[in-house]
mmCIF file as Biopython writes it, N, C-alpha, C and O atoms, coordinates in Angstrom:
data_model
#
loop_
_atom_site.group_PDB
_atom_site.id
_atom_site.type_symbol
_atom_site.label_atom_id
_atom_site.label_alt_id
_atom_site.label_comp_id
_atom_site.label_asym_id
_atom_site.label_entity_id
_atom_site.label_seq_id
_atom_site.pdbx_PDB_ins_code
_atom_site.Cartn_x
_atom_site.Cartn_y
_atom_site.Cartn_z
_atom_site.occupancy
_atom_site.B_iso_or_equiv
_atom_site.auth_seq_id
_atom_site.auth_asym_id
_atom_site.pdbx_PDB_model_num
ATOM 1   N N  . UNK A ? 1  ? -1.095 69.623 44.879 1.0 0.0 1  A 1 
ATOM 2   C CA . UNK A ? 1  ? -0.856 68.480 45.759 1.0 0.0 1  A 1 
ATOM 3   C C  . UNK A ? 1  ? -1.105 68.906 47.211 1.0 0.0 1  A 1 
ATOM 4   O O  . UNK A ? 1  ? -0.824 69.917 47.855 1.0 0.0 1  A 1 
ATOM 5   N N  . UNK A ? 2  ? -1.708 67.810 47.472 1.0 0.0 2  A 1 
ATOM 6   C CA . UNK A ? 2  ? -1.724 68.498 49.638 1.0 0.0 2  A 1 
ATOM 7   C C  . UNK A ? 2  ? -0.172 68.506 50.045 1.0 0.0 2  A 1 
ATOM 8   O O  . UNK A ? 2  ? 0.699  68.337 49.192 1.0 0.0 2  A 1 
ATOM 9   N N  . UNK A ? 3  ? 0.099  68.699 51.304 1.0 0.0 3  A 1 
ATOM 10  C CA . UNK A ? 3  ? 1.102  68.828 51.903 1.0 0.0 3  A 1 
ATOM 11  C C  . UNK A ? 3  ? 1.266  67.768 52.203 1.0 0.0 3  A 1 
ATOM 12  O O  . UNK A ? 3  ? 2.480  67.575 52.269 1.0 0.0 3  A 1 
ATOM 13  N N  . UNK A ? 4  ? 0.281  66.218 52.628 1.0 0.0 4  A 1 
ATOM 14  C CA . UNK A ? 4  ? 1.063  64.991 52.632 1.0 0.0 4  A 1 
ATOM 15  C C  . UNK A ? 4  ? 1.625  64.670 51.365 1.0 0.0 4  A 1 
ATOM 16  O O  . UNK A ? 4  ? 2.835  64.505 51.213 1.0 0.0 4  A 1 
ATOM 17  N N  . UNK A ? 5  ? 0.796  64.578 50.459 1.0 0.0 5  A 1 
ATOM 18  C CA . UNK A ? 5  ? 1.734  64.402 49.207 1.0 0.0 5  A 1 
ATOM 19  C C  . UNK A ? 5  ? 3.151  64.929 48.557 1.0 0.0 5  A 1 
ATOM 20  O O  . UNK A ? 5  ? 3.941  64.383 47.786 1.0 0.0 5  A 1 
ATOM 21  N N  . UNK A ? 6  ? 3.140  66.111 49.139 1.0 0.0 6  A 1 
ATOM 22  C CA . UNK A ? 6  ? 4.323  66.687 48.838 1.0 0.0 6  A 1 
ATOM 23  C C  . UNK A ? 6  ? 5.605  66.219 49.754 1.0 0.0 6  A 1 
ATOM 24  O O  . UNK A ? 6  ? 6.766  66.240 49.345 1.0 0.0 6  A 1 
ATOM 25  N N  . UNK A ? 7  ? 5.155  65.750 51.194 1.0 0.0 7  A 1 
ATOM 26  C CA . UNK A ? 7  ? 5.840  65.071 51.689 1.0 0.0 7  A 1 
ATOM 27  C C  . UNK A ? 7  ? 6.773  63.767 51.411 1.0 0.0 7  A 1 
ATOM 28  O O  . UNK A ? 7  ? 7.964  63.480 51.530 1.0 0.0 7  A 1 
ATOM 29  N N  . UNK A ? 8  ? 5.728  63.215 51.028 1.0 0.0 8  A 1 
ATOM 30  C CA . UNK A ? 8  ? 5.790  61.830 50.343 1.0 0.0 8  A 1 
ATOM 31  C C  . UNK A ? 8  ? 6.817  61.655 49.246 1.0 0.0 8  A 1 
ATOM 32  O O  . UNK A ? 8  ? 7.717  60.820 49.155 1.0 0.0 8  A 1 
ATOM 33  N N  . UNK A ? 9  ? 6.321  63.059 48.090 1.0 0.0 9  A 1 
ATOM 34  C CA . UNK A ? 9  ? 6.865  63.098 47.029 1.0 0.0 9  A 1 
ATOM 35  C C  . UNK A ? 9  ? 8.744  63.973 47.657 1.0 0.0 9  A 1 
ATOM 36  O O  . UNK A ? 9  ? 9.894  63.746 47.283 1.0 0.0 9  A 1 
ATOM 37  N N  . UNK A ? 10 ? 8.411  64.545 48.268 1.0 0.0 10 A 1 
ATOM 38  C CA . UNK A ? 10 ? 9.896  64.588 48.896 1.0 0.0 10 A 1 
ATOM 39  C C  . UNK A ? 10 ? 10.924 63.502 49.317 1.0 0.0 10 A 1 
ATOM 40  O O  . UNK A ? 10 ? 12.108 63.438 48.984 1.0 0.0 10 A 1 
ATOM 41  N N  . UNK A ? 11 ? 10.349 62.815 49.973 1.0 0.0 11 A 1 
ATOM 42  C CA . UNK A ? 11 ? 10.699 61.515 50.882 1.0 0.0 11 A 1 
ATOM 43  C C  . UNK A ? 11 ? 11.408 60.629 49.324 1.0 0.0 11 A 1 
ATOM 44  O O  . UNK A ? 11 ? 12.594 60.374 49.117 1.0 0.0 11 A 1 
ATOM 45  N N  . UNK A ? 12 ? 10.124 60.297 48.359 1.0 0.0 12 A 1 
ATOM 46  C CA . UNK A ? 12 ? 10.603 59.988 47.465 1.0 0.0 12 A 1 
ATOM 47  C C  . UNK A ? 12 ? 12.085 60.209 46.476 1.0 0.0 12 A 1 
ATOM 48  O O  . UNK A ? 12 ? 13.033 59.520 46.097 1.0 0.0 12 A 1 
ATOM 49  N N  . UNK A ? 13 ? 11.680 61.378 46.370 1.0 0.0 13 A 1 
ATOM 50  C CA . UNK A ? 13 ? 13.199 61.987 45.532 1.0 0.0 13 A 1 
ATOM 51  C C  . UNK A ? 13 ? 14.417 61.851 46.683 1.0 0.0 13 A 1 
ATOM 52  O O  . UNK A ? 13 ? 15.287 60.992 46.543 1.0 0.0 13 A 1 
ATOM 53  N N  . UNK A ? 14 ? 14.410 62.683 47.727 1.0 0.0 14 A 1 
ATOM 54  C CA . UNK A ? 14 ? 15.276 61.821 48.604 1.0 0.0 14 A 1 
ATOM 55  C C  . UNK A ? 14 ? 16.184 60.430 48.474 1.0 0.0 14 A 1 
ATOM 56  O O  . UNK A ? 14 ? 17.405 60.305 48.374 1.0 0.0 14 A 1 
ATOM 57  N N  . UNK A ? 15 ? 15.204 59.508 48.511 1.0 0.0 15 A 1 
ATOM 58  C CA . UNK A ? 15 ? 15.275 58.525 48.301 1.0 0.0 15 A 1 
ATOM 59  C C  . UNK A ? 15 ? 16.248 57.959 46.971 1.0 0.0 15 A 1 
ATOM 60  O O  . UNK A ? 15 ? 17.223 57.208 46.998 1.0 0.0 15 A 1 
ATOM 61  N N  . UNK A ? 16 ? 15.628 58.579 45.905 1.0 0.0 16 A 1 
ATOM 62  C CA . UNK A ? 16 ? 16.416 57.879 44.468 1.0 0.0 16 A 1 
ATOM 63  C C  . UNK A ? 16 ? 17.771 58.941 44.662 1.0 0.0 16 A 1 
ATOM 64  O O  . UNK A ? 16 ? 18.856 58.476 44.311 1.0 0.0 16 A 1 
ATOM 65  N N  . UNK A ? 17 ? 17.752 59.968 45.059 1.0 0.0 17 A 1 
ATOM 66  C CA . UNK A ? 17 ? 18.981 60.780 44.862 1.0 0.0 17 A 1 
ATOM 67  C C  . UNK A ? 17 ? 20.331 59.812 46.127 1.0 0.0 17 A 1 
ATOM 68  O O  . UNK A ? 17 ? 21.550 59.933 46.250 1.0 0.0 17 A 1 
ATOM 69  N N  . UNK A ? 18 ? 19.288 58.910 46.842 1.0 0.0 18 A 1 
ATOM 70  C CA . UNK A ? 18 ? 20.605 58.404 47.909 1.0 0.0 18 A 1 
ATOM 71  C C  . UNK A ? 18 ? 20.850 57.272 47.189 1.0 0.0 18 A 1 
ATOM 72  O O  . UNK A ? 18 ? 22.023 56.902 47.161 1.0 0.0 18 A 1 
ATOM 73  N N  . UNK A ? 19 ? 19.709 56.373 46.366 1.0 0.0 19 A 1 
ATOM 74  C CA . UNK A ? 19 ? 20.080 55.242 45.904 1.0 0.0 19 A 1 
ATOM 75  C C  . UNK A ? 19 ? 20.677 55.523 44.065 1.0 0.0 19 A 1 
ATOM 76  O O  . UNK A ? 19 ? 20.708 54.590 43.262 1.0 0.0 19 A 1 
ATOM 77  N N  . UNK A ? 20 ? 21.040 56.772 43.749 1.0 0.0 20 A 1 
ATOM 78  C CA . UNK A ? 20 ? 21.600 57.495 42.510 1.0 0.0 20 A 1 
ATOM 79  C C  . UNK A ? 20 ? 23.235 57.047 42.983 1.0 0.0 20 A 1 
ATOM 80  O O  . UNK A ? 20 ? 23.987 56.196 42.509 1.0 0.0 20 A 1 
ATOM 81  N N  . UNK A ? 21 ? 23.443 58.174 44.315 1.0 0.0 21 A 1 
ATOM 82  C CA . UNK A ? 21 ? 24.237 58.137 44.554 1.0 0.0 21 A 1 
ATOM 83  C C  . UNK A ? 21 ? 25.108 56.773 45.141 1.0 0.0 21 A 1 
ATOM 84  O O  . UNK A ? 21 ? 26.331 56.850 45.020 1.0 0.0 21 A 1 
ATOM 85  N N  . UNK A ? 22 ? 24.654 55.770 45.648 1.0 0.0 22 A 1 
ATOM 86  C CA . UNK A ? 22 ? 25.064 54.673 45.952 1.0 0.0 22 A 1 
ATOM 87  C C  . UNK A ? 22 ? 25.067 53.875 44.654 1.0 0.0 22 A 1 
ATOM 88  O O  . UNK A ? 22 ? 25.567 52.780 44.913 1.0 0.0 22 A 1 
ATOM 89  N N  . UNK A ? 23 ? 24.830 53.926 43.765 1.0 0.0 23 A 1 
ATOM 90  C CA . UNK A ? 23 ? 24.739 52.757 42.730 1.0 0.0 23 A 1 
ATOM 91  C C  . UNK A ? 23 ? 26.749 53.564 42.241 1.0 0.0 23 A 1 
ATOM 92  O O  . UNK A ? 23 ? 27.888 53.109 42.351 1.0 0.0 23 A 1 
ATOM 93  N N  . UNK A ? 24 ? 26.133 54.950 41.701 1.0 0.0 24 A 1 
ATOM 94  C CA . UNK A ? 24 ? 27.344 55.590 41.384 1.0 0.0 24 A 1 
ATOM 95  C C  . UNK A ? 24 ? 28.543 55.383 42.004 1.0 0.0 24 A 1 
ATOM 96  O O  . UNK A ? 24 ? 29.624 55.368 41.416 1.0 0.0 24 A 1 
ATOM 97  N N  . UNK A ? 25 ? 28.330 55.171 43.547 1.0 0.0 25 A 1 
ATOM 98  C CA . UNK A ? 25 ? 29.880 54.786 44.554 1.0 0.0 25 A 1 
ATOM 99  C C  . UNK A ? 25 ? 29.874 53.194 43.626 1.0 0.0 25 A 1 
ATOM 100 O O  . UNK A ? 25 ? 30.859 52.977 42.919 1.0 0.0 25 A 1 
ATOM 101 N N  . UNK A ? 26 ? 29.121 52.492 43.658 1.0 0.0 26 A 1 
ATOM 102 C CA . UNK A ? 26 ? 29.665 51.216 43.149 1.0 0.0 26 A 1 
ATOM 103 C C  . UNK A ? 26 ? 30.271 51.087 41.928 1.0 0.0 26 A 1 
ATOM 104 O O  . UNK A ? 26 ? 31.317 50.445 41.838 1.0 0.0 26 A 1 
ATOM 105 N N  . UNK A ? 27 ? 29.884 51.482 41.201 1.0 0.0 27 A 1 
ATOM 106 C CA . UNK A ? 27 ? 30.063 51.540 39.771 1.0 0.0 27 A 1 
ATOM 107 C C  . UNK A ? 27 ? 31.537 52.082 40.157 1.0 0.0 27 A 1 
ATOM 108 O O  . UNK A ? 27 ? 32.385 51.238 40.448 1.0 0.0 27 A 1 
ATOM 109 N N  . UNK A ? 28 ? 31.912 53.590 40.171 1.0 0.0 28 A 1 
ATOM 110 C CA . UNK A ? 28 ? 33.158 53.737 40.536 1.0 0.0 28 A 1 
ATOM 111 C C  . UNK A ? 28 ? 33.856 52.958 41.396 1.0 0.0 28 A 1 
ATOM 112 O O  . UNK A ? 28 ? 34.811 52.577 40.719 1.0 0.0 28 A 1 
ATOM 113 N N  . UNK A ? 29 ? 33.972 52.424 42.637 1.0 0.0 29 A 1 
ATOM 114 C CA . UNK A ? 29 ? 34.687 51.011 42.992 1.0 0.0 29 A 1 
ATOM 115 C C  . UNK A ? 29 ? 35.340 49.938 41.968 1.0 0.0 29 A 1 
ATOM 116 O O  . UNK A ? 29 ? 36.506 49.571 41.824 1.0 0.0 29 A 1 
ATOM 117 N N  . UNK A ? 30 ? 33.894 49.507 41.182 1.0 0.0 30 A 1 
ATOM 118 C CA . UNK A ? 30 ? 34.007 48.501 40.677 1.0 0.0 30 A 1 
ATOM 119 C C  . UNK A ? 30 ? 35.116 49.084 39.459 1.0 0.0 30 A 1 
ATOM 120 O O  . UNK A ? 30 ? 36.214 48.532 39.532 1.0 0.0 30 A 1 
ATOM 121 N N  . UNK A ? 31 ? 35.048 49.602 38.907 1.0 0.0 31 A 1 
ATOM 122 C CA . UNK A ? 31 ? 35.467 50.411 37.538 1.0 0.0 31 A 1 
ATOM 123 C C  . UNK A ? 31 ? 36.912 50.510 37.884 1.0 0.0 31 A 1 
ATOM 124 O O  . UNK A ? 31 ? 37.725 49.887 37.201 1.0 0.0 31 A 1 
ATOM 125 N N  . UNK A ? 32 ? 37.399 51.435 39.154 1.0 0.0 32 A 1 
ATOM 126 C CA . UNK A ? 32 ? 38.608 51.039 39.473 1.0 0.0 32 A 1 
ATOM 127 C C  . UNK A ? 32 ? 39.308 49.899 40.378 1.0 0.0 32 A 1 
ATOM 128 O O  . UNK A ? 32 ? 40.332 50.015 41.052 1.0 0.0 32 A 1 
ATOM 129 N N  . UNK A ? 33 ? 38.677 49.033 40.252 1.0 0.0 33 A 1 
ATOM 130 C CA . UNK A ? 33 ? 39.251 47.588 40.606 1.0 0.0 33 A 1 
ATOM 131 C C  . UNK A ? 33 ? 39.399 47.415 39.477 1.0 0.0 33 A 1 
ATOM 132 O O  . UNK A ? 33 ? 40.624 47.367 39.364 1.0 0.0 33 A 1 
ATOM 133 N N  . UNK A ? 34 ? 38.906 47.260 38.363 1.0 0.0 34 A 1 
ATOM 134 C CA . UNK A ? 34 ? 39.179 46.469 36.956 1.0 0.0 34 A 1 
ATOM 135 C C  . UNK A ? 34 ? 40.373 47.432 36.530 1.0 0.0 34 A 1 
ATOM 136 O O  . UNK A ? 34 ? 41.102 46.853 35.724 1.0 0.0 34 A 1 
ATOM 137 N N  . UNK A ? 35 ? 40.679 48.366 36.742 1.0 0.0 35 A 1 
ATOM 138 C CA . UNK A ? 35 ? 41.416 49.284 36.349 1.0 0.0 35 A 1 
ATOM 139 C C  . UNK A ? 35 ? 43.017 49.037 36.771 1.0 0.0 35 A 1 
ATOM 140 O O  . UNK A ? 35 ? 44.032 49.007 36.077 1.0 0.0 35 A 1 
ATOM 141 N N  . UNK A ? 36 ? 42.835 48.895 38.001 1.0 0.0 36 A 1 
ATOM 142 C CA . UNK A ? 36 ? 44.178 48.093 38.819 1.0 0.0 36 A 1 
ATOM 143 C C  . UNK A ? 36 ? 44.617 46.795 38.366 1.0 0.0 36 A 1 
ATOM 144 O O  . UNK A ? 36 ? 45.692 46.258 38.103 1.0 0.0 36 A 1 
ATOM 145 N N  . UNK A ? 37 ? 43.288 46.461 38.370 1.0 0.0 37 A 1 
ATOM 146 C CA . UNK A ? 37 ? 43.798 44.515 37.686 1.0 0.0 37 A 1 
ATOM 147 C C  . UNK A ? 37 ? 44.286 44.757 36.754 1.0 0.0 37 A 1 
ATOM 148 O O  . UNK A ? 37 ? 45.492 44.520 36.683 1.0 0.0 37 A 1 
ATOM 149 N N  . UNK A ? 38 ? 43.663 45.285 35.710 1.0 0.0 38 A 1 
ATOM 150 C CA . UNK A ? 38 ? 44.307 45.766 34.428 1.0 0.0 38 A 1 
ATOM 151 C C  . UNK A ? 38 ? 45.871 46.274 34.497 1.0 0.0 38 A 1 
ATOM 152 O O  . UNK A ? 38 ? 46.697 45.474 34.058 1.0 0.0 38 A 1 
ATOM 153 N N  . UNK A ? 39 ? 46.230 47.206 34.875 1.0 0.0 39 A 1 
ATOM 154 C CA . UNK A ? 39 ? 47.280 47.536 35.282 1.0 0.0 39 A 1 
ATOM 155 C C  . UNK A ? 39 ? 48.237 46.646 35.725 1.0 0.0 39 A 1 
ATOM 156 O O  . UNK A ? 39 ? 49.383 46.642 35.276 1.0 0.0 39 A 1 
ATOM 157 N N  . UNK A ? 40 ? 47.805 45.826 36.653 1.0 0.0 40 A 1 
ATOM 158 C CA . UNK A ? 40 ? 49.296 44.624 37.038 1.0 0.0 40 A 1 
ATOM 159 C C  . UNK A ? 40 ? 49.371 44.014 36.070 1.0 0.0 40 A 1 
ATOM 160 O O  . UNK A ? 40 ? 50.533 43.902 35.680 1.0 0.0 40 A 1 
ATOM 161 N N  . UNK A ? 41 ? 48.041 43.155 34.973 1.0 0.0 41 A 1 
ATOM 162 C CA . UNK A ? 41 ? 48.182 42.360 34.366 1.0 0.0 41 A 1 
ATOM 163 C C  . UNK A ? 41 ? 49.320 42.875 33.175 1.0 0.0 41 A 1 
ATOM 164 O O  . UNK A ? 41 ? 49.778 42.123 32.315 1.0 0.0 41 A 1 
ATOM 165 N N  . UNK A ? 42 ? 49.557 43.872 33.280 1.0 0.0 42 A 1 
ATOM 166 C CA . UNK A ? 42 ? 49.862 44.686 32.045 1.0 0.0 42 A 1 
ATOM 167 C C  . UNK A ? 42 ? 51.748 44.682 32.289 1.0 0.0 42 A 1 
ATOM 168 O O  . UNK A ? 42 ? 52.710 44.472 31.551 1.0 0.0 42 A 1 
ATOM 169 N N  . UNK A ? 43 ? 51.571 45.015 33.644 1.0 0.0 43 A 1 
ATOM 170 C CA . UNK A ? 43 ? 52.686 45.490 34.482 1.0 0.0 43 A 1 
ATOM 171 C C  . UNK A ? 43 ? 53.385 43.796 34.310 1.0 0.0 43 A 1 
ATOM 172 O O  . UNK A ? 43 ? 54.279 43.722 33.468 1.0 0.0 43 A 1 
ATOM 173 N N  . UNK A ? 44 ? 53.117 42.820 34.860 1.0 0.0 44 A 1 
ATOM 174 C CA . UNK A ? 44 ? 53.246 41.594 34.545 1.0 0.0 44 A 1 
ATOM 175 C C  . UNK A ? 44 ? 54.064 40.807 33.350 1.0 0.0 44 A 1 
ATOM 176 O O  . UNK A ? 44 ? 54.825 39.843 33.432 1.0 0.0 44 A 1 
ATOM 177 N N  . UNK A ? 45 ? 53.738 41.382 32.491 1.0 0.0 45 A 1 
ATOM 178 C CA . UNK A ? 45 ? 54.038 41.000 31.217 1.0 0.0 45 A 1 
ATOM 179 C C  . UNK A ? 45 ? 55.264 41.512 30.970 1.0 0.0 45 A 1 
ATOM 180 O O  . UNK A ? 45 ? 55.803 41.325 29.879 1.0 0.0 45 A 1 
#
């Protein structure tokens, strides 16, 4: 590969490893919100 490409292809991976990691923060958010709800609903009863 030339050195722009390798650039590129850097830039790239970069890239999915920040949008890896951001999907993952959501998912965990989301996961423990249902987790809490769960919990009162439970607590509730």
């Amino acid at each position: 590969m030339t050195d722009a490409q390798k650039e590129l292809f850097t830039r790239y991976l970069e890239s999915v490893l920040e949008y890896q990691t951001l999907s993952e923060l959501m998912l965990f958010q989301n996961s423990f919100k249902l987790g809490a709800r769960l919990m009162v609903e439970v607590m509730e009863e």
